[in-house]
Phi, psi and omega in degrees: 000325182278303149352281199305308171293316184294302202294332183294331191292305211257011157271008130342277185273015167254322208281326211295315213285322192299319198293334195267316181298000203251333192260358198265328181286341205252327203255344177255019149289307187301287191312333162306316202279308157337307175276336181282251213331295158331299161312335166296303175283352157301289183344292194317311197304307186298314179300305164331308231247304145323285198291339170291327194244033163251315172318310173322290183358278168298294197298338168303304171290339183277269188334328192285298180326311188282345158257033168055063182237356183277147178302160162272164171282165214054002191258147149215155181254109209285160149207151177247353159215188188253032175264314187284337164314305190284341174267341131348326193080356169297149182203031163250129181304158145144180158344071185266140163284117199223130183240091211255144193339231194269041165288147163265006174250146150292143187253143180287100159240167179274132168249101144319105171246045153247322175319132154032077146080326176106159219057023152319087181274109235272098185260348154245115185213133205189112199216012156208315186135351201290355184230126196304171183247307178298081182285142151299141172324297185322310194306310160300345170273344186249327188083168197186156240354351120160115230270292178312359170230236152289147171179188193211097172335310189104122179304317135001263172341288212286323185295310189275345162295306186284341169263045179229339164181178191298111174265158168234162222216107149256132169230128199244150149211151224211138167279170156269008146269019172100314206318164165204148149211148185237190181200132167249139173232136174253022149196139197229141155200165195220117201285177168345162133305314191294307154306345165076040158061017158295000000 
């Protein structure tokens, strides 16, 4: 009778373990699924956020046309920071072409024109995470990864935009529950290489 009771006691305890390896395997499928559907909803989000400023865009461009304001081909219309976009009459966020004091390359920034009245030129922008910061002197100096997504103008960039008049500094920050708070200095200016870009 106790035989009987102990195989039953440890086929028991066998059903237990299988069943706990059953729920442990089950609950880090959930958690995978858990992280896939977050990353899924960033995308949607990152997309939204595209198709809102390509829109923009095309209406930017209807409106430049329709007030015989578009370029012709071959002219392209220079700009050196994204104050001179907005004063252009363009008023769509995105990718601007900045042909900035003595770089010898034009630089790709992102140009906010909504934020407080709008004309930002976005010189750090960082929204998942997806692109490292640990960076080289050279690399901050040049700047690096791609202005429609995360990136860095390059302190170079940033020294000869500010040292040519008076610039002001917002710095936004955005939690990953929706929170924000930003900060204004309403004078930035960023010394030399020669100065270690203070």
């Amino acid at each position: 009778m106790e035989t009987k009771h102990q195989e039953e006691l440890a086929g028991a305890r066998s059903e237990k373990e299988k069943l706990q390896r059953l729920v442990s395997r089950q609950s880090g499928t959930i958690e995978e699924l858990e992280r896939s559907l977050l990353a899924a909803s960033a995308n949607t989000s990152l997309l939204q956020r595209q198709q809102l400023q390509l829109l923009e865009s095309v209406q930017s461009l209807v409106r430049l046309v329709s007030q015989g304001r578009a370029m012709l081909p071959g002219q392209e219309q220079q700009f050196q920071d994204c104050a001179e976009v907005h004063r252009a009459g363009i008023r769509a966020s995105g990718v601007y072409t900045l042909h900035i004091g003595n770089l010898s390359e034009p630089k790709k920034a992102y140009c906010d024109m909504e934020t407080d009245r709008g004309g930002w030129t976005v010189i750090q922008l960082r929204a998942n995470g997806s692109l490292s910061f640990q960076r080289s002197w050279r690399e901050y100096k040049q700047g690096f990864g791609d202005a429609a997504g995360e990136y860095w103008l390059g302190n170079e960039a940033v020294h000869l935009l500010t040292s040519q008049g008076p610039y002001a500094l917002r710095v936004e920050l955005r939690d990953w529950e929706g929170g924000q708070a930003y900060a204004h200095y309403g004078k930035f200016q960023l010394g030399s290489e020669r100065q270690l870009y203070r």
